[in-house]
N, CA, C and O atoms as a GROMACS GRO file, in nm:
protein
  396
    1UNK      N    1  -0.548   1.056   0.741
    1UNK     CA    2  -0.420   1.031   0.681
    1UNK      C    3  -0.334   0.944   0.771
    1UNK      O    4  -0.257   0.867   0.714
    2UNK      N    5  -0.336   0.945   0.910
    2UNK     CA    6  -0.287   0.881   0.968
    2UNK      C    7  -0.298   0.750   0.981
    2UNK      O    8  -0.209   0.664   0.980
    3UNK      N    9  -0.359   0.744   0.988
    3UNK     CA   10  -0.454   0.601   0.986
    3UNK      C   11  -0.433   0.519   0.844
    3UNK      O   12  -0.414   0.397   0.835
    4UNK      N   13  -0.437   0.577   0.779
    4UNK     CA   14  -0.343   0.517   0.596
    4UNK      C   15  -0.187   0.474   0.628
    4UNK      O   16  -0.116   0.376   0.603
    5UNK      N   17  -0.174   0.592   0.692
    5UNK     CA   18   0.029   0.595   0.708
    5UNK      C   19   0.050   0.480   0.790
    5UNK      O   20   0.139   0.399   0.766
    6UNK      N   21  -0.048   0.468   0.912
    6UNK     CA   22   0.049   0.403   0.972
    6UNK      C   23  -0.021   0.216   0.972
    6UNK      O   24   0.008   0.128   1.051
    7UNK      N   25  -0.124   0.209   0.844
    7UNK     CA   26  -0.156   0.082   0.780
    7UNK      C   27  -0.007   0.046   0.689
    7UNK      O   28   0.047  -0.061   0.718
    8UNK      N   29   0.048   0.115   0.600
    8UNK     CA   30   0.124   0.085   0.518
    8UNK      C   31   0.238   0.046   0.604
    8UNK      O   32   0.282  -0.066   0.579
    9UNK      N   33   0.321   0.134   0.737
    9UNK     CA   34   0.370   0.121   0.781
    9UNK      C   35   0.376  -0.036   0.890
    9UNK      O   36   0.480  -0.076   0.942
   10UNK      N   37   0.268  -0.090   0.902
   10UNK     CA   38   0.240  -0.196   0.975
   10UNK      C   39   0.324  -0.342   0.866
   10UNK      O   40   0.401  -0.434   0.893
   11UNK      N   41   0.239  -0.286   0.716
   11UNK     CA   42   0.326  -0.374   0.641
   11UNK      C   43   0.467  -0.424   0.581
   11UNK      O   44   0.507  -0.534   0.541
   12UNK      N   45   0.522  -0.304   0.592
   12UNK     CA   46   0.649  -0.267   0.622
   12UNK      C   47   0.750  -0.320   0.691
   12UNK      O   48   0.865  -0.350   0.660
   13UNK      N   49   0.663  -0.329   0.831
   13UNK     CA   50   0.740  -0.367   0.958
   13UNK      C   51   0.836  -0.284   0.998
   13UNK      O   52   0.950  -0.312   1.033
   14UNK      N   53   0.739  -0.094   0.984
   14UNK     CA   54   0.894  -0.031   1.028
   14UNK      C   55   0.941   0.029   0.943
   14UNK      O   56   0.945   0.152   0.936
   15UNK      N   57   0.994  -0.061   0.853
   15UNK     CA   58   1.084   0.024   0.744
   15UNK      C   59   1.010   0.138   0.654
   15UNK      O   60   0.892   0.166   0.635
   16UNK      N   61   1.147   0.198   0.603
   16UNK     CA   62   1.097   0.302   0.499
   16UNK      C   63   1.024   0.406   0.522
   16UNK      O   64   0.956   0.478   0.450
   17UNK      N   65   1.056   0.403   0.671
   17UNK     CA   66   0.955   0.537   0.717
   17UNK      C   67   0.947   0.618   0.652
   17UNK      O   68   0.836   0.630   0.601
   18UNK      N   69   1.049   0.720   0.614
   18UNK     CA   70   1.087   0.838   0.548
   18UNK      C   71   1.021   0.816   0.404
   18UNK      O   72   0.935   0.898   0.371
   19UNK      N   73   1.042   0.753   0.349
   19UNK     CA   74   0.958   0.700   0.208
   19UNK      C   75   0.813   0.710   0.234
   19UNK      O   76   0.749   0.787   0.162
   20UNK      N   77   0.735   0.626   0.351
   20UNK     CA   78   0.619   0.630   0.326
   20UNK      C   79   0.574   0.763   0.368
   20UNK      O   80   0.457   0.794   0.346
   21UNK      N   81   0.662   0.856   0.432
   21UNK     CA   82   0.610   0.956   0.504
   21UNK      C   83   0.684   1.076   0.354
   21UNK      O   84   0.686   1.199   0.347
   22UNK      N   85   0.714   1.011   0.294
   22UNK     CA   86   0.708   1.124   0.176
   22UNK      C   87   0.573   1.115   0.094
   22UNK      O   88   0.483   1.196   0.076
   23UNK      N   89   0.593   0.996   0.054
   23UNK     CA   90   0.462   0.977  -0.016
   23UNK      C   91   0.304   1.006   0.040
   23UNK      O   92   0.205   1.005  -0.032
   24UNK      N   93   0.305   1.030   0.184
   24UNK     CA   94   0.208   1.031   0.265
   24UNK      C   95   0.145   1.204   0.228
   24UNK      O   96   0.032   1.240   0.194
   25UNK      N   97   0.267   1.280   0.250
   25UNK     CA   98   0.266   1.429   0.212
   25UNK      C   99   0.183   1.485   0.067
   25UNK      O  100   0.102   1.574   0.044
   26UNK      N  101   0.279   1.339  -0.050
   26UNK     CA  102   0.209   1.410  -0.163
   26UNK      C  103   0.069   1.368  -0.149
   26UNK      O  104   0.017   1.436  -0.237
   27UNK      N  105  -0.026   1.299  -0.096
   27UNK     CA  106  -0.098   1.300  -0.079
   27UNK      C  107  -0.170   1.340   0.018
   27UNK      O  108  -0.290   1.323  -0.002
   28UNK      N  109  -0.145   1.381   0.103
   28UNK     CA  110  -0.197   1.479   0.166
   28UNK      C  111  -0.269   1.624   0.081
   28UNK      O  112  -0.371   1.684   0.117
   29UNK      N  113  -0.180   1.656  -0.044
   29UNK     CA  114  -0.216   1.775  -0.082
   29UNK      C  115  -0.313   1.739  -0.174
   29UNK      O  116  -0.394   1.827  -0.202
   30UNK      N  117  -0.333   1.554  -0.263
   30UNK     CA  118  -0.445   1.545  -0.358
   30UNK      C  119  -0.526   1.573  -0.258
   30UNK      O  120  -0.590   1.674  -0.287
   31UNK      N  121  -0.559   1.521  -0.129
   31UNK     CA  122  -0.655   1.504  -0.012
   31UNK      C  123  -0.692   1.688  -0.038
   31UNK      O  124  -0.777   1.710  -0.125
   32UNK      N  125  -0.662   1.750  -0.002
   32UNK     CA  126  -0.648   1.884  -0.003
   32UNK      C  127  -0.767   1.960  -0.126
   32UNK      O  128  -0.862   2.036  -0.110
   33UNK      N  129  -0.704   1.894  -0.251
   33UNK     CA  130  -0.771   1.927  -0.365
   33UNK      C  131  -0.893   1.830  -0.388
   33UNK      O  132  -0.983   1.883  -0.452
   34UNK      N  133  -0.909   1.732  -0.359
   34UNK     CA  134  -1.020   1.666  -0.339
   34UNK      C  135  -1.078   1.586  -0.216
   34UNK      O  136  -1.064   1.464  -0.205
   35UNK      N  137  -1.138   1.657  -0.135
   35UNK     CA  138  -1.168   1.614   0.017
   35UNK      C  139  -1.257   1.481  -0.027
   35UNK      O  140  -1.261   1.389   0.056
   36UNK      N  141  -1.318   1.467  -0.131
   36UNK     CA  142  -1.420   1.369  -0.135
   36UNK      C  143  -1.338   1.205  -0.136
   36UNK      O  144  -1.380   1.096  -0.096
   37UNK      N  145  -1.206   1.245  -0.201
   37UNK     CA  146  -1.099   1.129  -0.229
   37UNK      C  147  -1.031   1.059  -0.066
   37UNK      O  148  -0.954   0.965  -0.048
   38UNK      N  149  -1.083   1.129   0.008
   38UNK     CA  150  -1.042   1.085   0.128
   38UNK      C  151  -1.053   0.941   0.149
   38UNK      O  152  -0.960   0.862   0.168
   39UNK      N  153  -1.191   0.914   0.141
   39UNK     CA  154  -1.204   0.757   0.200
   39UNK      C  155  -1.086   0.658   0.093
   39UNK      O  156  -1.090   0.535   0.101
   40UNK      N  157  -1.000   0.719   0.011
   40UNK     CA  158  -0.918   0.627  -0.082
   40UNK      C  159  -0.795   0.663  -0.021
   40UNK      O  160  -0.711   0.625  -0.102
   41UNK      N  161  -0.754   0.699   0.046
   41UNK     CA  162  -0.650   0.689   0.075
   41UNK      C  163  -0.538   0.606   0.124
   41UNK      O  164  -0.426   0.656   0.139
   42UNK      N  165  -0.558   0.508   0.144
   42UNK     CA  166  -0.528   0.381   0.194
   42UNK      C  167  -0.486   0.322   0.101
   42UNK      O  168  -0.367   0.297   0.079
   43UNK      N  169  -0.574   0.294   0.040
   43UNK     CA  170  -0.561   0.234  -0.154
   43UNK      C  171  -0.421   0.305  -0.213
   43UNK      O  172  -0.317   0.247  -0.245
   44UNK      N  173  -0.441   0.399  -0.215
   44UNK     CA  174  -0.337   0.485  -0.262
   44UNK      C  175  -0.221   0.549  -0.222
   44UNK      O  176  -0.138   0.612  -0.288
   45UNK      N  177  -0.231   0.509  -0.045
   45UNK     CA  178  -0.125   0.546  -0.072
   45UNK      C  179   0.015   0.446  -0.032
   45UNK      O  180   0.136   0.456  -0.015
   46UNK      N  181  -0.116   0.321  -0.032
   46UNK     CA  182  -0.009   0.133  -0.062
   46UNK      C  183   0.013   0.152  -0.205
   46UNK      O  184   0.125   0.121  -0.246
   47UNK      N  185  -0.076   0.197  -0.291
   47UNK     CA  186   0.041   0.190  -0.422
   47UNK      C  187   0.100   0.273  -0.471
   47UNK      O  188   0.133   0.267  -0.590
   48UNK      N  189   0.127   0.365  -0.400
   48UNK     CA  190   0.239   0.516  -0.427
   48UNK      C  191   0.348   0.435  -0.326
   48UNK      O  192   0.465   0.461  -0.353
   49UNK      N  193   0.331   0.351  -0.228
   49UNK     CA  194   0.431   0.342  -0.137
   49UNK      C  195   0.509   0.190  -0.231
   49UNK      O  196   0.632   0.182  -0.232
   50UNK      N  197   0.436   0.098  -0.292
   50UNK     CA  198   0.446   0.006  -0.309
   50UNK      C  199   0.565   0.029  -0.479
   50UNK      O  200   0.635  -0.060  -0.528
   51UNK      N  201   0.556   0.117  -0.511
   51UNK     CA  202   0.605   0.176  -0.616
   51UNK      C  203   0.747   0.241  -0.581
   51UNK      O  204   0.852   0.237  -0.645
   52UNK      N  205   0.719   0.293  -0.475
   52UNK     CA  206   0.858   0.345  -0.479
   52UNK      C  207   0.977   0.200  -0.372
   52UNK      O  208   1.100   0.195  -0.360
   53UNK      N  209   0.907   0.141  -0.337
   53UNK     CA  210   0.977   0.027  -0.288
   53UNK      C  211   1.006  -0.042  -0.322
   53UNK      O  212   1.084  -0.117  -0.264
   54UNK      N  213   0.947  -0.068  -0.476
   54UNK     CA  214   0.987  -0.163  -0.549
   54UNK      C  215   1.117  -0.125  -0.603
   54UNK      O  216   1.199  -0.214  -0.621
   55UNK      N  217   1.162   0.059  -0.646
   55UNK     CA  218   1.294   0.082  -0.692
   55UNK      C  219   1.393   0.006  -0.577
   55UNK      O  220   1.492  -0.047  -0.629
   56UNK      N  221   1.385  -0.008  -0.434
   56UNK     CA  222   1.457  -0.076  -0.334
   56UNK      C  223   1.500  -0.215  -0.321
   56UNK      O  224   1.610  -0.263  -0.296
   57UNK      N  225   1.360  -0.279  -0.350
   57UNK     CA  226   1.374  -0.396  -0.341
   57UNK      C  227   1.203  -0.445  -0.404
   57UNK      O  228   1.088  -0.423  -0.365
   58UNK      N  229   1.269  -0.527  -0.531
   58UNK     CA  230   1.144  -0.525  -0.642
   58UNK      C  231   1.032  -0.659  -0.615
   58UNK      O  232   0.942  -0.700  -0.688
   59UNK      N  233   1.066  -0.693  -0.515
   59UNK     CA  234   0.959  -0.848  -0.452
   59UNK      C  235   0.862  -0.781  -0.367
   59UNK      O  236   0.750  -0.831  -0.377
   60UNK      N  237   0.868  -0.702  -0.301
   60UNK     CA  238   0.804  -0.633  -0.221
   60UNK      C  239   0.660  -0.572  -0.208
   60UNK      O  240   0.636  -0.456  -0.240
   61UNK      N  241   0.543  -0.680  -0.148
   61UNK     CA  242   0.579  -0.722  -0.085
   61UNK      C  243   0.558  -0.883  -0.131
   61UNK      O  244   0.466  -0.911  -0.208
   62UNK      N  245   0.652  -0.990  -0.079
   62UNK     CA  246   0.685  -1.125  -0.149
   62UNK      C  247   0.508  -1.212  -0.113
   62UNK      O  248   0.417  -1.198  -0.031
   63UNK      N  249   0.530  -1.279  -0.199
   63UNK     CA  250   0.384  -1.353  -0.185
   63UNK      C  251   0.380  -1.470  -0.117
   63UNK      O  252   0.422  -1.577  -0.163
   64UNK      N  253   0.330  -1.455  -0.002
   64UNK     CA  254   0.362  -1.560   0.096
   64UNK      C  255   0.307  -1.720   0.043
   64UNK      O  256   0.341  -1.826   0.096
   65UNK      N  257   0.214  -1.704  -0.075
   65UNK     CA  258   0.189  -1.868  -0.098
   65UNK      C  259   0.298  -1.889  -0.187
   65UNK      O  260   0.336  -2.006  -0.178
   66UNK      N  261   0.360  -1.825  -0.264
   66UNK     CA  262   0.406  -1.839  -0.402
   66UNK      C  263   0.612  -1.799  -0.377
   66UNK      O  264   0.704  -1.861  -0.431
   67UNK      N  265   0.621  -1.704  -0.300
   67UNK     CA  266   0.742  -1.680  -0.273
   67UNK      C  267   0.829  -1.637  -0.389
   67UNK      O  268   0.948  -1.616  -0.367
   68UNK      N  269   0.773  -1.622  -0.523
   68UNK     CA  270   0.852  -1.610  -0.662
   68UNK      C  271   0.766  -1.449  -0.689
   68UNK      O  272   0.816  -1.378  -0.776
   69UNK      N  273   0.655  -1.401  -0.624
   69UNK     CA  274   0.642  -1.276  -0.720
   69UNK      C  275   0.590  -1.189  -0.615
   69UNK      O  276   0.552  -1.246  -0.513
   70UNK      N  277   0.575  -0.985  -0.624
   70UNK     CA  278   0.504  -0.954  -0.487
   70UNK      C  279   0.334  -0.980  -0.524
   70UNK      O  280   0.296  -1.061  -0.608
   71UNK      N  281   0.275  -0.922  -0.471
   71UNK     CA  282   0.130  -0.917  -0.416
   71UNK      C  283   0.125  -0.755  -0.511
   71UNK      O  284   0.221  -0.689  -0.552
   72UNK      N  285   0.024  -0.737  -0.519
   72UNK     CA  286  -0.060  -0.645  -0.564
   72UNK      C  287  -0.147  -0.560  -0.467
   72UNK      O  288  -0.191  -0.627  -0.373
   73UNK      N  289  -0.184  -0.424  -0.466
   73UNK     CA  290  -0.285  -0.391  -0.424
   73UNK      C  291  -0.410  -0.387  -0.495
   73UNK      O  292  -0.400  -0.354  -0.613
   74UNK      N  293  -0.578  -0.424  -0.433
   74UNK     CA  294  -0.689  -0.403  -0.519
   74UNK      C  295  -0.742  -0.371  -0.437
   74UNK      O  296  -0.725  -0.395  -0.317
   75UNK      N  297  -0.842  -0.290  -0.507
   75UNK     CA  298  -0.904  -0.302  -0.593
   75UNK      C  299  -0.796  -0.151  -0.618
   75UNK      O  300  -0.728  -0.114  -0.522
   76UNK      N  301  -0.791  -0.071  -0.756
   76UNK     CA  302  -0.733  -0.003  -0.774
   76UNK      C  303  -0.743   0.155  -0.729
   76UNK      O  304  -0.657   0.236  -0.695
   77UNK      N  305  -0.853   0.160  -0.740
   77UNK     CA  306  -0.914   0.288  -0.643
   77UNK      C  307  -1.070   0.230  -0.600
   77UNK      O  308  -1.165   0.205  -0.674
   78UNK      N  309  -1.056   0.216  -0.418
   78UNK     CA  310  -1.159   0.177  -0.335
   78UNK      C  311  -1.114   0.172  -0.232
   78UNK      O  312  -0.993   0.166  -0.210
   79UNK      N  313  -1.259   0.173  -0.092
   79UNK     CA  314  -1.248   0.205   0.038
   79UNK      C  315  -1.179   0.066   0.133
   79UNK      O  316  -1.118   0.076   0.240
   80UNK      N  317  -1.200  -0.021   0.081
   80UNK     CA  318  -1.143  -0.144   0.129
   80UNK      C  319  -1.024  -0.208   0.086
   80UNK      O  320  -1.055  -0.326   0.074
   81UNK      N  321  -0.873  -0.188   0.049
   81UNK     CA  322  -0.789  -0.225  -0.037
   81UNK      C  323  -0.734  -0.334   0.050
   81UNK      O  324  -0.748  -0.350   0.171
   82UNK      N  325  -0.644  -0.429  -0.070
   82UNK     CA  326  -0.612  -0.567   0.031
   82UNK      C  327  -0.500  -0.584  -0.072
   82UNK      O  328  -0.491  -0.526  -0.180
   83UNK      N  329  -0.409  -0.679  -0.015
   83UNK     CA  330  -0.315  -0.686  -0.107
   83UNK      C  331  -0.377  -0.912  -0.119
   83UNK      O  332  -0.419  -1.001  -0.046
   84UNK      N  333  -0.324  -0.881  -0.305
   84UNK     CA  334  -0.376  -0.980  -0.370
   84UNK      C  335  -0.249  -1.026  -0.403
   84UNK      O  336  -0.150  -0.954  -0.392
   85UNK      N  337  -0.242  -1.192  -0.459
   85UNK     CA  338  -0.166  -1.291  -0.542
   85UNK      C  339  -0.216  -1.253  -0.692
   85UNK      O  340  -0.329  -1.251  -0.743
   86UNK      N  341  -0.081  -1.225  -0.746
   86UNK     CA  342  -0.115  -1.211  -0.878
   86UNK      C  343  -0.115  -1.316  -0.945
   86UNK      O  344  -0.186  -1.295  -1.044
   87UNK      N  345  -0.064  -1.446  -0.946
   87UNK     CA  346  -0.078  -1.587  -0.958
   87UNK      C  347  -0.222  -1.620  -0.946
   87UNK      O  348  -0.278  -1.602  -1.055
   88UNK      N  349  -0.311  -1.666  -0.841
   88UNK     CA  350  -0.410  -1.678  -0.845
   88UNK      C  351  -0.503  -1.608  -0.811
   88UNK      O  352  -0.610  -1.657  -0.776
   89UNK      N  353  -0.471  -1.428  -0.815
   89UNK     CA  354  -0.595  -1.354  -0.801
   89UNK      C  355  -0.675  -1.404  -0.668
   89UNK      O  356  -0.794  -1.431  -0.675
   90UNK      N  357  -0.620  -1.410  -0.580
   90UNK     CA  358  -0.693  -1.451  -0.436
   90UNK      C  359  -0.638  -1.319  -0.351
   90UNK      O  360  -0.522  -1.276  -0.354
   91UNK      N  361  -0.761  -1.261  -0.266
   91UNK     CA  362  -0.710  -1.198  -0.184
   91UNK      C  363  -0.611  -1.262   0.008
   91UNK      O  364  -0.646  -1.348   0.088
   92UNK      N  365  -0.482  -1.163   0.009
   92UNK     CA  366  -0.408  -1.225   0.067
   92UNK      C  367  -0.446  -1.168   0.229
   92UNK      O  368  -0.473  -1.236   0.328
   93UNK      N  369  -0.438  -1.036   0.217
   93UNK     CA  370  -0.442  -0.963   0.379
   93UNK      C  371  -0.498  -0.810   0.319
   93UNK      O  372  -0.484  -0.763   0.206
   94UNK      N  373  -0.582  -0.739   0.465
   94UNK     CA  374  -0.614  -0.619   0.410
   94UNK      C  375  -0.486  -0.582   0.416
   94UNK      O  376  -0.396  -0.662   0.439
   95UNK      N  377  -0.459  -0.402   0.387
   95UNK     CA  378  -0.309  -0.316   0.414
   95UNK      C  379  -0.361  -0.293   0.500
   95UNK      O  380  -0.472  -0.248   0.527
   96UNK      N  381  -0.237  -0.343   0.574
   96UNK     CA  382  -0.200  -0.314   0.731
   96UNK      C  383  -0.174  -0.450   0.823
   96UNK      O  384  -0.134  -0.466   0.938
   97UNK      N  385  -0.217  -0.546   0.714
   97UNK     CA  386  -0.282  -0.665   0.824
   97UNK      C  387  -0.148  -0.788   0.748
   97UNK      O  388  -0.160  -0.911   0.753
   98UNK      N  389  -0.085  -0.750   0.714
   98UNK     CA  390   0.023  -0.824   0.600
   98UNK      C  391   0.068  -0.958   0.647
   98UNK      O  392   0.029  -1.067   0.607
   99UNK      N  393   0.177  -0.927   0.757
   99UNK     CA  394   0.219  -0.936   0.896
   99UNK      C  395   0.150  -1.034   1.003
   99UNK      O  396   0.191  -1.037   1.119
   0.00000   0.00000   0.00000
């Protein structure tokens, strides 16, 4: 779990601790109910974090080729997640690596 938290947090730059460290919790407890869901955690919990940041600030995070829309996380549930251009469907950076 840590290792998820403090990927999202890298993208961040910091911010929103308290946010990602809420969202970190509720998942902690799916983790709980399904140990096998572990290796997804990362995936999930950039788009539980990416969701509630958008109520903050809705660009987030901004698309560095395009500058008009955010990035996406993919694949939607998987062990490798990266955040993508929704414009041209190109992958941009893994989570964590944003930055």
């Amino acid at each position: 779990m840590d290792q998820a938290t403090d990927a999202v947090l890298r993208d961040l730059e910091g911010r929103h601790t308290e946010l990602v460290e809420r969202c970190a919790e509720q998942r902690r407890w799916w983790v709980e109910q399904w140990p096998e869901g572990h290796e997804f955690l990362t995936c999930l919990l950039a788009q539980d974090v990416q969701e509630a940041v958008r109520e903050l600030d809705p660009t987030w995070p901004l698309c560095p080729e395009h500058h008009d829309h955010p990035l996406r996380v993919e694949p939607d549930l998987g062990t490798d997640p990266f955040w993508v251009c929704e414009k041209s469907g190109l992958p941009i950076a893994p989570i964590g690596s944003l930055h």
